[in-house]
N, C-alpha and C positions, 0 to 999 in steps of 0.2 A: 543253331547249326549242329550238326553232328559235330558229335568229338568227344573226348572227356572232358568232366567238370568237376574241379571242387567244391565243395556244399560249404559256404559262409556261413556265421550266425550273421545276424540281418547289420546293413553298418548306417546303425541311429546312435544317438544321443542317449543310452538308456541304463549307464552306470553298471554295464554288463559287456563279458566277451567270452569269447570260448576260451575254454582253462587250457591253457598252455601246456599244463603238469602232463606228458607226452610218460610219464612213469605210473599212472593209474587207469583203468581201465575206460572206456569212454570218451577218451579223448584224443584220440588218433583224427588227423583230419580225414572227411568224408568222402570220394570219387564216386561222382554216377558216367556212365554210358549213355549218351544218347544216341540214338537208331533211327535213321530216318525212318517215317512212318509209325514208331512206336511209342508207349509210352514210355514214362520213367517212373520206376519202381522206389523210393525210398524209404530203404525196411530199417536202416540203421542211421541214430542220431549221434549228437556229441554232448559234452557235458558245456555247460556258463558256470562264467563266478564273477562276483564281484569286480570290478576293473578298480584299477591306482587314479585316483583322482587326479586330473589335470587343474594346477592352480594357474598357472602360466608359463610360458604364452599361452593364446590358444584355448583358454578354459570354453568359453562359449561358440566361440568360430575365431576365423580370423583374425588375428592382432598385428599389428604394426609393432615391430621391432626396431628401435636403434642401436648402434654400438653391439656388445658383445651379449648374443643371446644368454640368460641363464634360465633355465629349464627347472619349475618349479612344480613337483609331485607328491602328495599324500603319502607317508610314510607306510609300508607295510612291516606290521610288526612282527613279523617270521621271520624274512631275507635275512640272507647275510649278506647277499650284497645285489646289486642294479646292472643292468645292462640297457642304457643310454643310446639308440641313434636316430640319425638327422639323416631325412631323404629330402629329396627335392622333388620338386611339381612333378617332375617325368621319372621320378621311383628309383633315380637313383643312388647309393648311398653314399652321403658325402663324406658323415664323420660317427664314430661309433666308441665307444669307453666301456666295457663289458667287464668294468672293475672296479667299477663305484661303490663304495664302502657302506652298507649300510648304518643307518642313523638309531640310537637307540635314545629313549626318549623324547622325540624330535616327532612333529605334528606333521614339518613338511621333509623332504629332500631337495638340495639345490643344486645343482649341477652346471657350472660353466661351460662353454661351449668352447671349446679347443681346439678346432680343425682348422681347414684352410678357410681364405677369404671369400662369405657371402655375395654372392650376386646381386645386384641392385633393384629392389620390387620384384623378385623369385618368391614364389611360395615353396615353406618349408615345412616339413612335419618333424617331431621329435616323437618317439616310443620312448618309455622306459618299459621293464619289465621286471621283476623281483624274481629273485634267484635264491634257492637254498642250496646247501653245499651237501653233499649225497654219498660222502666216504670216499670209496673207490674209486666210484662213478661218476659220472660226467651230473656235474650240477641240473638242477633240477629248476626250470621254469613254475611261479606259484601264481603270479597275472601278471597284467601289465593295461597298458594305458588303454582308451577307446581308440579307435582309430581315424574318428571323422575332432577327435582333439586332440589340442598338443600343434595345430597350424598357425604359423607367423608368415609375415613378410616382412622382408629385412631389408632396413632401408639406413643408409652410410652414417 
């Protein structure tokens, strides 16, 4: 349909995502135009990098959760610290921690879940995202998790 679009990197399974780092070149997300009857031109890409490995929930698809989620993620050895949040089935955000300390020699990161009360067989997604801290400036995105991982359903 006509409209604009943002140009995703593709959302598979493949230890890859668009670099977040919104402070180097390349990585601005992409808008095309579409025109009825025309085609679509796309002369400019974005950059990938490596994604934060999903340990759990969620590493492979869907998991079943009891009790109080803790959200377990591959350390990135830059950060100084994590930015954490939980959307739900219909995208929206339920709970978020953008102050989680990074781990220094620590294989994984653990993150308890702190927000309000789970819904009963809801699907849930967690991101983290690795953050470096940038002086002045507003912290600096380095990756973050894949987006079809990091899914539970949470159940009492």
């Amino acid at each position: 349909p006509v409209g604009t679009y943002k140009v995703l990197a593709a959302l598979e399974n493949d230890d890859l995502v668009r670099d977040p780092d919104e402070s180097i070149a390349g990585t601005n997300i992409v808008e095309v135009e579409v025109v009825a009857g025309e085609g679509i031109d796309l002369s400019e890409g974005f950059k990938v990098t490596e994604a934060l490995v999903v340990e759990s929930p969620g590493k492979d698809g869907p998991e079943e959760v009891q009790g109080t989620p803790v959200f377990v993620f591959e350390d990135d050895s830059s950060e100084d610290f994590y930015d954490v949040v939980v959307h739900d089935a219909h995208g929206n955000e339920v709970w978020r921690d953008d102050a989680v300390p990074g781990v220094s020699g620590e294989t994984f990161v653990n993150v308890e879940y702190g927000g309000p009360a789970l819904e009963d067989g809801m699907y849930y997604r967690f991101r983290a995202t690795s953050m470096k801290e940038s002086g002045n400036q507003d912290p600096t995105a380095l990756s973050r998790t894949e987006d079809l991982r990091g899914v539970f359903i949470w159940r009492p």
